[in-house]
N, C-alpha and C positions, 0 to 999 in steps of 0.2 A: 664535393660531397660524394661519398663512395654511394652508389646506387644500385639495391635488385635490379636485375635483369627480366626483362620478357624471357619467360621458355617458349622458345619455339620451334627450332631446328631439330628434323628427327622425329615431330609431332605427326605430321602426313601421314609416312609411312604408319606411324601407329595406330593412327584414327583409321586408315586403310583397315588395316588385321582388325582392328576391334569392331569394326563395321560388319565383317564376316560371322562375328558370332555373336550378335545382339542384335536385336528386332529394328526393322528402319523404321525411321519416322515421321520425315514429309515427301511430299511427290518432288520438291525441287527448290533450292535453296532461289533462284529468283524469281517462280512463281510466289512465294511463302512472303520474300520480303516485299514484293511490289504489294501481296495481299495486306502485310503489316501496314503500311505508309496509308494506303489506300481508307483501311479501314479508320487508321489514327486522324487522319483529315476529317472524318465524317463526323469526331462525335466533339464535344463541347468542353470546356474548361475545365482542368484540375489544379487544386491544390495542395492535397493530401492523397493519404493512403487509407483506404479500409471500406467498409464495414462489413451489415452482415441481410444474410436472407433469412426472414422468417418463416419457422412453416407450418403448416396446420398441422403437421404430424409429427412425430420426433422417428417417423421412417422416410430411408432414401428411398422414395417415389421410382427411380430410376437404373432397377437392374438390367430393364433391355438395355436401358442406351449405354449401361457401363460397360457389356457385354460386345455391344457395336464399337465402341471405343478400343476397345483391348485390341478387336480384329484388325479396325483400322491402323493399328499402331507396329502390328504384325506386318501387314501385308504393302506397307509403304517403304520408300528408298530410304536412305540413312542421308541424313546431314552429312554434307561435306565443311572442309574446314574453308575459314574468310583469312586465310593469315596471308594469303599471296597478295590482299587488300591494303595488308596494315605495314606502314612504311617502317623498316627496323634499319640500325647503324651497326654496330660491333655488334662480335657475336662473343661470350661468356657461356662456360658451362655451368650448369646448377644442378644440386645431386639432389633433383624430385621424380622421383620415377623412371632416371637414367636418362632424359630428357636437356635438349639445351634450347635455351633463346636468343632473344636477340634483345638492344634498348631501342628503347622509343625513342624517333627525332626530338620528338620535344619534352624530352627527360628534364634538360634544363627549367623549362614551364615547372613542372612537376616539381621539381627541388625549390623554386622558389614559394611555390602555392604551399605547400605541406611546412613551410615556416609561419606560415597567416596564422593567426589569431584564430579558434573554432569555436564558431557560434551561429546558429543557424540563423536565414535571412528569409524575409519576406517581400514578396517584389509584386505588383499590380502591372505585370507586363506582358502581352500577348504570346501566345508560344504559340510554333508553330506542332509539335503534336501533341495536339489540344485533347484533350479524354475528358467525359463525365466525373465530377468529383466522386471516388469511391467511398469519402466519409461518410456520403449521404446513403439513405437507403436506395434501393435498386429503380431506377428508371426507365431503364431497357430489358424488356421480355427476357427471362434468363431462368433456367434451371438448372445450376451447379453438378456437375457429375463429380463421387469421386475423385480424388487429383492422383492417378497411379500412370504407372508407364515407365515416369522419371528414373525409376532406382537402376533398372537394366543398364543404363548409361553408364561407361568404364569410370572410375575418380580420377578427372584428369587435374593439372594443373590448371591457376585463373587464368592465364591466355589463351589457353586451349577449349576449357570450358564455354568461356566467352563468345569463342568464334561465332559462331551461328547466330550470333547480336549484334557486330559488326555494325551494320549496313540497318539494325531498328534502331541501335542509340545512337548519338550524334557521340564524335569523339572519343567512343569509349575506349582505346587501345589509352589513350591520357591519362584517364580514369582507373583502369587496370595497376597502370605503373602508379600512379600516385595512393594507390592503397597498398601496395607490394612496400612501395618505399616506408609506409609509417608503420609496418608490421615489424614488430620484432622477430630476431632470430629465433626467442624461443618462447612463442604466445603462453599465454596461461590455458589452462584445462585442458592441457596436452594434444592439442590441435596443431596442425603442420605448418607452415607462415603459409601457404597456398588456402588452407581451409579457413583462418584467421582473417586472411586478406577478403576469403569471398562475402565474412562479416563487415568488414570494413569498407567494401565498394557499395553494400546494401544501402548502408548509411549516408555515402556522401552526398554532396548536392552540384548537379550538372549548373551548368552557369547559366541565367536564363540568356535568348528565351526556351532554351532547350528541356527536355523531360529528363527525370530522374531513373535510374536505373528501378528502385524502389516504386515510384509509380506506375513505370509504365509494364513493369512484372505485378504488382497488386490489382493495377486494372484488369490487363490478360485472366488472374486467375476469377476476377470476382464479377465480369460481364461478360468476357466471351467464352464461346464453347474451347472445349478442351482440345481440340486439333489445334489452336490459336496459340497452346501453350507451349508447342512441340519446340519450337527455336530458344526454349527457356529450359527445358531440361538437364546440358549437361549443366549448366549454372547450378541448376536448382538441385542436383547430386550433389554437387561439394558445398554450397552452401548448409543443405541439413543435414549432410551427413556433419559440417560444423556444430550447426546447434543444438543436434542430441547430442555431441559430447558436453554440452555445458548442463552439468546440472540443476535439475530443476528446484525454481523455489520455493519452499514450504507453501502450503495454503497462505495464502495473505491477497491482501486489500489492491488493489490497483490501480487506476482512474484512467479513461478515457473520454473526451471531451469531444462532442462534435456540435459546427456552429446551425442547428435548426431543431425543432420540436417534433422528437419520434415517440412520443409518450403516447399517442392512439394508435400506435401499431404496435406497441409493445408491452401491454396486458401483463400481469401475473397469471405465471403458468403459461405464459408463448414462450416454444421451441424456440429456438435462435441458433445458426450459427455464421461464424465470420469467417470466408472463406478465402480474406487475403492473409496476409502476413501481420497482424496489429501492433504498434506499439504503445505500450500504454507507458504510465510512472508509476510510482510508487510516493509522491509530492505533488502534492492540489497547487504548489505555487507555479511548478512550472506550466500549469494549464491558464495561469493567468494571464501567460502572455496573451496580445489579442491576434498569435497567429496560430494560436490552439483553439481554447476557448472565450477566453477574456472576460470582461465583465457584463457585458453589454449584448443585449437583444437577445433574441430566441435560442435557449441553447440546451443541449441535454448532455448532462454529467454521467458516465457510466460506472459504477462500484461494481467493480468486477470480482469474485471469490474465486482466485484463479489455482490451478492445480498442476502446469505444467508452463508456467511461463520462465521464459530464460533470461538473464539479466545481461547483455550483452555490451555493458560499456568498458570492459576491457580490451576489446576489438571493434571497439565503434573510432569512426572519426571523431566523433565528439564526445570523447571520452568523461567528460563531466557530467553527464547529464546522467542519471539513474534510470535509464531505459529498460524496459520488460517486454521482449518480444512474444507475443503470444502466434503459435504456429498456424496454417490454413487448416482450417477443419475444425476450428475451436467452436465446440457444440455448448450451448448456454440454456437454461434456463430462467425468464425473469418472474425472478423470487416478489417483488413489489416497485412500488414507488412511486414517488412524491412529491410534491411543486411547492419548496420552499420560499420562491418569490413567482409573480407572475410569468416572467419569463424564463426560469430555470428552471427543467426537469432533471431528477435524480432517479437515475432506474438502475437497482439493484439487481447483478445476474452472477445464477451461480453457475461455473463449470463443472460440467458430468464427462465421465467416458461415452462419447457412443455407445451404440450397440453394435454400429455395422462400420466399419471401414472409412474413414474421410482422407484420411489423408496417408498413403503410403511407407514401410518404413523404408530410410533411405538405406538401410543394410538390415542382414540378415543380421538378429541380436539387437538394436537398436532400439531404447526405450524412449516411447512418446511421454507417458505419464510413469508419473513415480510408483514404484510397486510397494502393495502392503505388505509392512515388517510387522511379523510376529514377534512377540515380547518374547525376552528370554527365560521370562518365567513359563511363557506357555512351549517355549519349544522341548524344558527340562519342567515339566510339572509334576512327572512321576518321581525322579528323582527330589524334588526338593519338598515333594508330601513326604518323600520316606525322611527327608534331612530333618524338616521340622520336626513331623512326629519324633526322632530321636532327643532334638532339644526339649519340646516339651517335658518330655521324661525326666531327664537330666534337671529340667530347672522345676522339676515339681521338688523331684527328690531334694534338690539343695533349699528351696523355701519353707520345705516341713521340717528339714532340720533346725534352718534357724529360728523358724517360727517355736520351735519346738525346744529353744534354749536361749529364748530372747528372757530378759531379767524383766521382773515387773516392774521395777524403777525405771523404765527405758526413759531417756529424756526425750523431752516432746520439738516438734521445729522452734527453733528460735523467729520469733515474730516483732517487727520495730511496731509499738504501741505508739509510738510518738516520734515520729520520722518527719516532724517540721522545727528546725531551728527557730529563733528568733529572727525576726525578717530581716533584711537588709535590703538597705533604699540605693537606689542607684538613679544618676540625675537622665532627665530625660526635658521632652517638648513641653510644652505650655498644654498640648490637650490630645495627649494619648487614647485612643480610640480600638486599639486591637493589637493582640500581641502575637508573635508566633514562634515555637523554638525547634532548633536544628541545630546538628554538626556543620556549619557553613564551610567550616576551614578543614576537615575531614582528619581534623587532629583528638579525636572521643572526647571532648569537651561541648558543652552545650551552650549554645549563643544565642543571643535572643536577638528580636526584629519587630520595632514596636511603632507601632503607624498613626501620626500626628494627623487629626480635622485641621484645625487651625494653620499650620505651618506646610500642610500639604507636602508631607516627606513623611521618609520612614528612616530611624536609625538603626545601623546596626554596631550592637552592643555585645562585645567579646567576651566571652566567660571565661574563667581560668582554675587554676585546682582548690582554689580559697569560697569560690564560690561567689564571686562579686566579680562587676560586672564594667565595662566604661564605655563611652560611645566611642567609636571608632572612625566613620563613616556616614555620612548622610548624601540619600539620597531624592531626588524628585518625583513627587509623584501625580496624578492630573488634580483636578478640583472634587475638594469634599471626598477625600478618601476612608472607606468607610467597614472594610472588609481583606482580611488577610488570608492568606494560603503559601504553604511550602508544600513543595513534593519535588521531586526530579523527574522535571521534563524533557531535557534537554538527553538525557541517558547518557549523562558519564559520571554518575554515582555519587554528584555533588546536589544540595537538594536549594531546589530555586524558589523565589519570591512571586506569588500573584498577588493582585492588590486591585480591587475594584473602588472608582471613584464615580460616586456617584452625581455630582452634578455635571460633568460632563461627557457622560454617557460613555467611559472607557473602560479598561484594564488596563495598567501596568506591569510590563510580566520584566523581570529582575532576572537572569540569570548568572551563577554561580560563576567566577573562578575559581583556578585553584589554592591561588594564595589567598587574603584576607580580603578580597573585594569581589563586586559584583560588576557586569557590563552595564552599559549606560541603560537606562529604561528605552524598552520599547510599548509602544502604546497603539493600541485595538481599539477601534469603536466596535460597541457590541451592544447599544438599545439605551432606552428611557430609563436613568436611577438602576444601574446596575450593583446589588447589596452584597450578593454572593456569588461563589464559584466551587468547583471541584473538578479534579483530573483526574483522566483516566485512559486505556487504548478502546476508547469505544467505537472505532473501525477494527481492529483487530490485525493490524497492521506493523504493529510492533513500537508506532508511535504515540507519545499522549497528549492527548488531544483535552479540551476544556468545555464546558457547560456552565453556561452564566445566567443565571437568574435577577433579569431585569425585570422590578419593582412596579414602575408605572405603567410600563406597556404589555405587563401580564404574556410575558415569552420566555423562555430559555434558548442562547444560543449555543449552537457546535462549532465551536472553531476547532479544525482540521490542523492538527500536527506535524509538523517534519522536523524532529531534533529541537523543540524550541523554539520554534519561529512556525507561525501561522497562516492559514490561506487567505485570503480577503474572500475566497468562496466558504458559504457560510451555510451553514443550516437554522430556520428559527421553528420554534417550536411551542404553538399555545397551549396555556398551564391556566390554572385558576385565577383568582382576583390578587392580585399583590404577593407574587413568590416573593420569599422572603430566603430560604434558606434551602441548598440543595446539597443531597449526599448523592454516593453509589454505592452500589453492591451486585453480586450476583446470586439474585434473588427467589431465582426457580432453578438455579442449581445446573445453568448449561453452559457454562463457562462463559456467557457474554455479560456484558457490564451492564445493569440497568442504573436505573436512577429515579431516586423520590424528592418531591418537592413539599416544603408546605405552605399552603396562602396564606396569606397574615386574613385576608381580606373579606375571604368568605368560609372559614375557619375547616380548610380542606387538607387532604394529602393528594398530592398526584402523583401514579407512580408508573414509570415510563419501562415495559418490558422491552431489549434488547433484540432484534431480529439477528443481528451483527453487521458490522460494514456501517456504522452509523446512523441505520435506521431504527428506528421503536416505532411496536404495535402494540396492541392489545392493553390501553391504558386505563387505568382503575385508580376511580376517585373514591376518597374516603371520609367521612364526616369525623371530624375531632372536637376536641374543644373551643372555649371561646380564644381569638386571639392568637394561633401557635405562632413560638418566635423561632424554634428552632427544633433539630432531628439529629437523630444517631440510628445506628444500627447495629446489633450484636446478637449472639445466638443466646436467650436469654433461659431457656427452656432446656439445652443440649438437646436437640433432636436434629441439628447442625444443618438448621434452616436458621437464617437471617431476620430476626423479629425489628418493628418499627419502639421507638422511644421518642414521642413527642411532647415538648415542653410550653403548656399551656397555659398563657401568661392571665389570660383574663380567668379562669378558672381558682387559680395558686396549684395546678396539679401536674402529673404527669400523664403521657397515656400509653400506655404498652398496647400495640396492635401488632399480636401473634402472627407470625408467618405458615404459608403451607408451600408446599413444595412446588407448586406450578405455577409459581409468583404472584397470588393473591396473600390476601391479609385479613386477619378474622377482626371482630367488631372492637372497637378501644375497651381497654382495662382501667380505670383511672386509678393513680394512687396523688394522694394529698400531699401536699410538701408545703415549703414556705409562703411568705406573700411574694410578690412578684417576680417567680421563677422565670430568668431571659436567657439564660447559655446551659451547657449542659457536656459533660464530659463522659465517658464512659473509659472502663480501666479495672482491671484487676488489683482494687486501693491495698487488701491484707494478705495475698498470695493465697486463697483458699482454691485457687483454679475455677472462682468463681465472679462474673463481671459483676462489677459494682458500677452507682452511677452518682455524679457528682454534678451538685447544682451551683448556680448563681442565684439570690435571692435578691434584688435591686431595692426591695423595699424593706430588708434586714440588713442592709449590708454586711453581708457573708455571701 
């Protein structure tokens, strides 16, 4: 196996020269590492990386000592190199910086390791340098300065970089080479395989009982003082000068899991920030494991609004996993939150810019957070006032002429007055219960999906251009299924099957292929007589996620999205007496997804305003009629707010409860309809551009 080489040869002399025109930084490379070992032995067990300090203020308390720091960093020797430590074989040259190395003795090791299977492991084994868990909050007296200094440091090569770590990681010259080796020649996001590789040594995992590169640099930055960080510096130059080239991603949702209960220190409206390195996901499943969060005991879930996290698993070891590194210095705000079971807290935090300084850039030009783009309407707004005003003109003049030579016979829209055939029966189950239609096959044909109580399946029945129908396919579904839904959840544009059964407290969710079938059912427990359901991205995440309205136990749950498949971490949420049927919309007009319910039981609406990130506040009950079986929503009024349409069985009516724009609803309107109105459909039935609304009548059958 052809294998990168160590740079090393020719390094010396350069760190020599480069030591002469950059600030030094410790008094002495074996005072510094005896003080590492020394300090490592004293403190207590890790098993992760992170968290954060909170603070009374959202100002850094600490300009003297940033000022003492700077001096200190001036007026100290410079790191010398560890390479005369680290055992090298052949010598190769490599064109990074005009620089050569050397390979590791046990390059072999390395070639074999970097064939293993990647998946991270969890081990209950003593180490020998043991650190306070950083997930946890702060244990040991600590006020975080600033993290600056770092950037003055030349961009060396990772073995060069490295040196001055030597002699704190166990074996890390191994470690060096076995990220060098899995880096490709030409990384993605235009990173050098040296700056790529310093992403891929963060990640990997030291063999116990030994510490992680990753921890034992998130410890330094998040307990000890800053002198403590100085042998991690050239590291930490090529490492961020790596991950500000990876662009950052949109506003979106994140999750961090840590195993203990910080929900009394962390208050809506506490500062926050986290001043290691975080990784979060962007998949509630992967926090299941139980060597994140798992399911079990005291735990707190963090919903992050993050603004500049990086997504690093193109240069991670573990290239599978949908990692989001968020940088040290990440300043937060916690926006709310909430204890969906006794022992899970969810605290919602949003990222802000500082005001002052956390974290250094590692080059001159270098962006932390993404910059605001101005629309290209506002940057050409003179220009495209004079554009329109010219069209205006133009299309007055051409409207008056026509208007001005249209004939008085003009013919009127053509309108289909009777736009239902004679029916046609197509065979199906013994006891059809709900029906639902979609392009399943993504051929513009409409196919139908009709769900059996009795036989506990739903078929699905293929349309064609005749307009009739045949089964095709059957499939299973739990007990007493009693509620259907399509939508595409999964996000590949094909639209999938949910299906609530309610005697065994589940969902089946169906998802699409792309030929004529669906995947095998999978199945959620989600509560007591679960009736209804509706999808939507109510994290904001990019994923769609589900809300189910279970019947006996008076809850709605959130089940957490990733592509179609679900968290077992849940959110449940009390509603009135017997939810019956749940919609969404966005309802005060801020782009997050709310949702209303209505009780069969204590003849209410409950309607759930969106914070975003999967929490709702600000909920408002509403008195309806007797008995509501079901809801819609539509702008009924055009004032292009979202109005309620409630179908009130015990009444024979409907009830319009008008919307206002800061997602309340004004008092019900009743309008009278048949006897026992149960379903209700909303639609534009004659093309007038104006909603119609279309009933079930159970006790007319129509």
């Amino acid at each position: 196996m052809e294998m990168k080489t160590l740079k090393n040869e020719n390094q010396a002399s350069r760190e020599d020269a480069n030591s002469q025109n950059h600030p030094p930084a410790v008094r002495s490379n074996t005072e510094h590492i005896q003080h590492e070992r020394t300090r490592a032995q004293r403190q207590t067990t890790v098993s992760d990386d992170h968290q954060g300090t909170p603070h009374k203020s959202d100002k850094i308390k600490s300009k003297k000592k940033q000022k003492k720091i700077d001096s200190e960093i001036q007026n100290q020797p410079a790191h010398t190199s560890y390479t005369s430590e680290v055992q090298f074989d052949e010598e190769e040259p490599i064109d990074y910086q005009g620089q050569t190395v050397k390979q590791a003795n046990r390059v072999d090791v390395a070639a074999k390791r970097s064939t293993k299977s990647k998946h991270r492991v969890s081990m209950a084994i003593p180490v020998t340098e043991s650190l306070v868990n950083p997930s946890e909050p702060n244990t040991i007296e600590s006020d975080p300065s600033p993290i600056i200094g770092y950037a003055a440091e030349p961009l060396l090569s990772l073995p060069a970089a490295c040196a001055p770590l030597f002699d704190i990681l166990h074996n890390l010259s191994f470690y060096v080479q076995l990220a060098l080796d899995e880096t490709p020649d030409k990384p993605p996001h235009g990173l050098t395989v040296h700056e790529s590789a310093a992403i891929r040594l963060y990640t990997l995992e030291w063999e116990a009982p030994h510490k992680s590169l990753y921890s034992m640099l998130n410890y330094t930055l998040k307990f000890s003082n800053r002198e403590e960080l100085l042998p991690y510096f050239k590291y930490m130059k090529l490492f961020l000068t790596a991950l500000v080239k990876i662009p950052c991603e949109p506003i979106t949702t994140i999750w961090r899991g840590v195993k203990k209960d910080l929900s009394a220190d962390l208050q809506p409206d506490t500062p926050l920030t986290w001043w290691s390195f975080s990784s979060c996901t962007k998949s509630l499943t992967v926090l299941e494991n139980s060597m994140y969060l798992g399911n079990l005991g005291e735990r707190t879930l963090f919903s992050v609004e993050a603004i500049n996290g990086r997504i690093i698993s193109a240069h991670s070891h573990f290239d599978t996993e949908d990692e989001v590194l968020l940088l040290p210095g990440t300043h937060m705000i916690v926006v709310s939150q909430l204890a969906p079971s006794p022992d899970l807290h969810i605290i919602h935090l949003k990222q802000v810019v500082p005001e002052e300084t956390l974290l250094e850039l590692p080059f001159e030009g270098a962006v932390l957070y993404p910059k605001k783009k101005r629309s290209w309407y506002q940057k050409k707004r003179y220009l495209i006032s004079l554009c329109l005003f010219i069209i205006l003109s133009i299309g007055a003049i051409v409207i008056g002429a026509v208007l001005g030579s249209r004939k008085a016979n003009e013919i009127p829209k053509i309108i289909c007055r009777d736009p239902y055939p004679q029916q046609i029966a197509s065979q199906t189950g013994k006891t059809p219960v709900a029906l639902v239609a979609g392009d399943f096959r993504n051929v513009g044909i409409i196919d139908l999906a009709v769900l059996h109580y009795d036989e506990q399946s739903v078929d699905l029945l293929l349309g064609n251009s005749k307009n009739t129908y045949q089964t095709e396919i059957i499939y299973d579904t739990g007990s007493a299924p009693s509620f259907a839904f399509t939508h595409d959840i999964s996000g590949d544009g094909l639209p999938d099957i949910i299906i609530t059964n309610k005697k065994d407290g589940t969902i089946s969710v169906l998802l699409d292929n792309p030929d004529d079938s669906f995947q095998s059912t999978t199945t959620y427990a989600v509560g007591q007589s679960p009736v209804s359901v509706v999808s939507g991205d109510f994290t904001g995440n990019g994923d769609f996620d589900l809300i189910v309205a279970n019947y006996d136990d008076n809850t709605l749950r959130l089940l957490f999205g990733t592509a179609g498949r679900f968290s077992e971490i849940f959110l449940t949420i009390t509603v009135g007496l017997q939810p019956i049927y749940i919609i969404s919309g966005d309802f005060n007009l801020d782009g997050k997804l709310d949702w209303a319910v209505v009780n069969y039981g204590d003849n209410t609406i409950h309607v759930g305003i969106a914070r975003g990130f999967g929490i709702f506040e600000n909920s408002q009950i509403y008195k309806v009629g007797d008995y509501p079986v079901a809801i819609g929503s539509t702008d009924l009024n055009h004032d292009e707010i979202l109005d309620l349409i409630v179908v009130n069985y015990g009444n024979n009516n409907v009830g319009v409860l008008l919307g206002n724009d800061d997602g309340t609803f004004q008092a019900q309107i009743s309008y009278d309809v048949g006897i026992g109105p149960n379903a209700i459909v909303i639609a534009d039935f004659n093309n007038d551009a104006k909603m119609d609304i279309a009933l079930t009548l159970l006790n007319e059958s129509v």
